[in-house]
C-alpha positions in Angstrom: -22.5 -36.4 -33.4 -20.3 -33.5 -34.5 -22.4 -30.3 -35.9 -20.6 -30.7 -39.2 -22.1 -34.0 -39.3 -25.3 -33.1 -38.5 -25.5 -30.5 -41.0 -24.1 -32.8 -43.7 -26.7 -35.6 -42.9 -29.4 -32.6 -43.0 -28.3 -31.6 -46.0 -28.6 -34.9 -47.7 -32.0 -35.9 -46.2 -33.6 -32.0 -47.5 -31.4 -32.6 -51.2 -33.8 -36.0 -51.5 -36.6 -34.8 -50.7 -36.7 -31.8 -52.5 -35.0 -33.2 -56.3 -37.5 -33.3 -58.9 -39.0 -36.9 -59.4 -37.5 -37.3 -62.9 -38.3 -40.3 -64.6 -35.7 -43.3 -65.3 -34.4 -42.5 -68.6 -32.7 -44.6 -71.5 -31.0 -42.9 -74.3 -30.4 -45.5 -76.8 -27.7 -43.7 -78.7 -28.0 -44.1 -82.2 -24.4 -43.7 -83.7 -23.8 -40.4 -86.0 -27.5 -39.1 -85.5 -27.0 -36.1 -84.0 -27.8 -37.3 -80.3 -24.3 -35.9 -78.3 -25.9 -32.7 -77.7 -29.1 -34.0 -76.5 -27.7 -36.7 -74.4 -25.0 -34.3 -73.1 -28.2 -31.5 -71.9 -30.2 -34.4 -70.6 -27.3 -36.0 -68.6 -26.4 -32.5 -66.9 -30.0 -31.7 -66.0 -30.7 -35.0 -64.4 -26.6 -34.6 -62.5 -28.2 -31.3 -61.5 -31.0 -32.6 -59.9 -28.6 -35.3 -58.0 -29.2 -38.3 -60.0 -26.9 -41.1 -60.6 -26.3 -41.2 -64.2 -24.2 -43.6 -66.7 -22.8 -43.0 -70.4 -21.4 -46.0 -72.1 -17.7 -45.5 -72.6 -17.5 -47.1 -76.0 -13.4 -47.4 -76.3 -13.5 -49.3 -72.8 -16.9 -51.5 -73.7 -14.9 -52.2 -77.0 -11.3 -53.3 -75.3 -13.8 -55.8 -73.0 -15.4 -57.0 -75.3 -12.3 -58.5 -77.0 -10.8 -59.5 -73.9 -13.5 -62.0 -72.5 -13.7 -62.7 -76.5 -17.2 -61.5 -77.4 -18.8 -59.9 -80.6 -19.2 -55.8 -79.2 -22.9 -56.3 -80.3 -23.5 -58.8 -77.6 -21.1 -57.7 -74.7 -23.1 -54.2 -75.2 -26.6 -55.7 -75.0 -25.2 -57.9 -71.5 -23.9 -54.5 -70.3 -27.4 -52.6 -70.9 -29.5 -55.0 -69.7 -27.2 -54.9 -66.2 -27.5 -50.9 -65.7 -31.0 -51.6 -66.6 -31.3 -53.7 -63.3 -29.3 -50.9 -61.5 -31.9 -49.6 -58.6 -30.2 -46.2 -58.0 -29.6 -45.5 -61.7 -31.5 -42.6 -63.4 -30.0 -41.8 -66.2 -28.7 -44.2 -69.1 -26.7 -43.4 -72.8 -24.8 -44.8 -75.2 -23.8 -46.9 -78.1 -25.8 -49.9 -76.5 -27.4 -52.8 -78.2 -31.1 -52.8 -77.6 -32.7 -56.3 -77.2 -36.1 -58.1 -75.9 -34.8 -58.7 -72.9 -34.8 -54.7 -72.1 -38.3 -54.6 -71.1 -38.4 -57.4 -69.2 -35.4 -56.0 -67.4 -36.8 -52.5 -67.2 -40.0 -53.9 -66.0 -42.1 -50.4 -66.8 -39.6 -48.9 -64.9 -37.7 -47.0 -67.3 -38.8 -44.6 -70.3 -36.9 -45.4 -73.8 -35.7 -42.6 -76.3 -33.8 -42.7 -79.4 -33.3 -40.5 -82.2 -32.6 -41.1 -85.8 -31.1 -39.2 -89.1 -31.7 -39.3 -92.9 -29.6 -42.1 -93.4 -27.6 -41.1 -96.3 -26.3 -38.2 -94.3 -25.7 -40.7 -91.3 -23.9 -42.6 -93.6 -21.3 -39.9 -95.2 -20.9 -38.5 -91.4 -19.8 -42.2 -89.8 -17.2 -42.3 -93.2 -16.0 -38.6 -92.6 -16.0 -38.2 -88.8 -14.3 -42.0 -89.0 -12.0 -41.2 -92.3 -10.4 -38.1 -90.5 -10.7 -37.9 -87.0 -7.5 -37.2 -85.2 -8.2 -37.5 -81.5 -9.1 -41.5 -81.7 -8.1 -44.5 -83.2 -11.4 -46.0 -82.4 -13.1 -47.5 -85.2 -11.1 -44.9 -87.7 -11.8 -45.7 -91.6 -8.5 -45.8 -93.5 -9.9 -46.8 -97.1 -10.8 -43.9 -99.7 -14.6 -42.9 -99.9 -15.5 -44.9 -103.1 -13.2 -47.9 -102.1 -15.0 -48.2 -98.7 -18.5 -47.7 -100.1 -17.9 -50.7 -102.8 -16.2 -52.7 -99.8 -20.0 -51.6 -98.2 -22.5 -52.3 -100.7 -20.7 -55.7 -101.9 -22.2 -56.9 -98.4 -25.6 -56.0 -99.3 -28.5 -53.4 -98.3 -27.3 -53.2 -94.7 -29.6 -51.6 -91.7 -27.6 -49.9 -88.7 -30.9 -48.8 -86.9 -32.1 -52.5 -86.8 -28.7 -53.5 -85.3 -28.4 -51.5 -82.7 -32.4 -52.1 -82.2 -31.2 -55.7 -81.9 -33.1 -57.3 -84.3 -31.8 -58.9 -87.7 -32.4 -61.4 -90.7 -36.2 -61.6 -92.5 -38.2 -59.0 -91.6 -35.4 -57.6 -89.8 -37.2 -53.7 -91.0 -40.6 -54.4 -89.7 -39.5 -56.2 -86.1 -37.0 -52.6 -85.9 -40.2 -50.7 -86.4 -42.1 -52.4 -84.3 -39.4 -52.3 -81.1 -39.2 -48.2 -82.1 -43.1 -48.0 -81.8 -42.7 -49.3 -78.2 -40.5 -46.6 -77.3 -41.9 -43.6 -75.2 -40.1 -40.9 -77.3 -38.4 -41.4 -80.6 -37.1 -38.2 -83.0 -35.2 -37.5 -86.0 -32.3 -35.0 -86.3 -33.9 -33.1 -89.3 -36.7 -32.0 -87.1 -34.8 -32.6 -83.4 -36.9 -29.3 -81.8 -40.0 -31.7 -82.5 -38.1 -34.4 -79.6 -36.5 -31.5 -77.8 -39.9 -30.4 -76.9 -41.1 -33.6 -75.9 -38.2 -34.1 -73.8 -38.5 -31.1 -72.4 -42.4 -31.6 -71.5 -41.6 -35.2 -70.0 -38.8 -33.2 -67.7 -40.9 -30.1 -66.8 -37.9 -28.2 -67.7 -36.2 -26.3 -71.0 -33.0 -27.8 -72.3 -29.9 -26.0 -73.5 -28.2 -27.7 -76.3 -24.5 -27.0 -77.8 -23.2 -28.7 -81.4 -20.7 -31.8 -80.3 -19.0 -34.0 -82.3 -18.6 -31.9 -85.5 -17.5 -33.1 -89.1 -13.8 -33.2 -89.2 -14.1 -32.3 -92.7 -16.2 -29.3 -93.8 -19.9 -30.1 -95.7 -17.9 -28.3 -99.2 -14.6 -30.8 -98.5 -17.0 -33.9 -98.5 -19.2 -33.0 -101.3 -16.0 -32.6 -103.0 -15.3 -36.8 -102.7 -18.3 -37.9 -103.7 -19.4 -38.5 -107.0 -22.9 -39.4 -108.3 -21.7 -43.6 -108.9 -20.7 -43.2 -104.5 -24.0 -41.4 -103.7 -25.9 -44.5 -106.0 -24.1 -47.9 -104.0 -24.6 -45.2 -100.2 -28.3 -45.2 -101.3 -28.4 -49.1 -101.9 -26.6 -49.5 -99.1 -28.6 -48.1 -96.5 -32.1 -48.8 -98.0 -33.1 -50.7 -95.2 -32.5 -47.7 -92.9 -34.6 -45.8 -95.4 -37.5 -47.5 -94.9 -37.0 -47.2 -90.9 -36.4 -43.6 -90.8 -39.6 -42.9 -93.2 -41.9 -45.1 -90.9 -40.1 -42.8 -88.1 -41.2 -39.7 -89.7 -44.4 -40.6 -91.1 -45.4 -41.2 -87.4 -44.2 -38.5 -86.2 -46.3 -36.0 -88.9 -49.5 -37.8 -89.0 -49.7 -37.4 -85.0 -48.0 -34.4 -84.6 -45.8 -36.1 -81.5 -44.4 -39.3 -81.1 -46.7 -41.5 -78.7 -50.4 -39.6 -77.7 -49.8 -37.6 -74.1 
């Protein structure tokens, strides 16, 4: 064996031996709740340490999903529960679909995290960021503010978080709660030091986080479009979500952290 080779295959033998043991980790990425800059500090600590990490690439997942001709919802749920089952995998974000199957899949292998936002301001930041993007066609809003948010609430009280939680129909707000109370470490945006501490204990290490994914319209332009008859029909709309984030946050202040250490 050549000495470059020997040196390489040291190298890789000391590099595994002497990486922190971080824990297999699942971001469930909640869309427009503030989680980019977490999930971008978490991803880079655990490349750092020489993990194998994956983050859902939502346009491709999307232009599959069409082509073998299923809802995004489901083909997002298959594809989690396969990097679930993925022995070298460490790290794991994005846009998935949770579902029952995960802990099966997971087997107590893996740690769950999520984080969720007030979801009145979720809801004006997926019309804004969607409404006037200009890097993406993906999922971009063309109808005006109050014409999308009658289009909205004409399909009733809707629930994002219990979507994406995979749960829906009767009692569709209590199951989501319940698959969120099984989670190892759940936050909200409007008090995100609260997770980035928890994280941070769970890692044994302090994490750096950068703003990602701003507003392409400024906090003064958007109040600007919304009138008091919008803000009414965004409140019915997303009162399922209400009741979600407030069990979320009543948790989280009675015990001081999400889950007792």
């Amino acid at each position: 064996m050549a000495p470059t080779d020997l040196a390489r295959r040291a190298y890789r033998t000391l590099r595994r031996r002497t990486r922190p043991d971080l824990p297999r980790l699942s971001f469930l990425h909640l869309p427009k709740c503030g989680g980019t800059s977490l999930n971008a500090a978490l991803n880079a600590h655990y490349v750092r340490a020489g993990y194998e990490t994956v983050g859902l690439d939502a346009h491709a997942s999307k232009k599959a999903a069409d082509a073998v001709g299923e809802t995004l919802q489901d083909f997002r749920s298959d594809l989690y529960l396969y990097y679930l089952a993925r022995e070298r995998l460490r790290y794991l974000s994005g846009h998935f679909t949770f579902s029952e199957l995960a802990w099966d899949v997971a087997d107590g292998r893996w740690a769950f995290l999520t984080m969720l936002r007030d979801p009145v301001a979720r809801w004006y930041s997926a019309y804004f960021y969607g409404r006037y993007k200009t890097h993406s066609d993906h999922f971009r809003i063309t109808r005006p503010l109050a014409e999308h948010a009658e289009h909205q609430w004409a399909r009733g009280p809707q629930s994002m978080y219990a979507r994406f939680l995979g749960v829906a129909g009767e009692g569709q707000v209590g199951r989501a709660i319940a698959t969120l109370e099984r989670f190892d470490l759940v936050g909200v945006l409007e008090e995100s030091e609260t997770l980035v501490r928890e994280c941070e204990r769970v890692l044994g290490v302090g994490l750096s986080l950068q703003r990602k994914n701003a507003s392409p319209r400024s906090a003064e332009e958007q109040q600007d479009e919304v009138t008091p008859e919008i803000d009414r029909l965004v409140r019915e709309i997303v009162e399922p979500d209400r009741r979600i984030y407030d069990a979320v946050r009543e948790r989280i202040a009675r015990r001081g952290t999400w889950r007792d250490r």
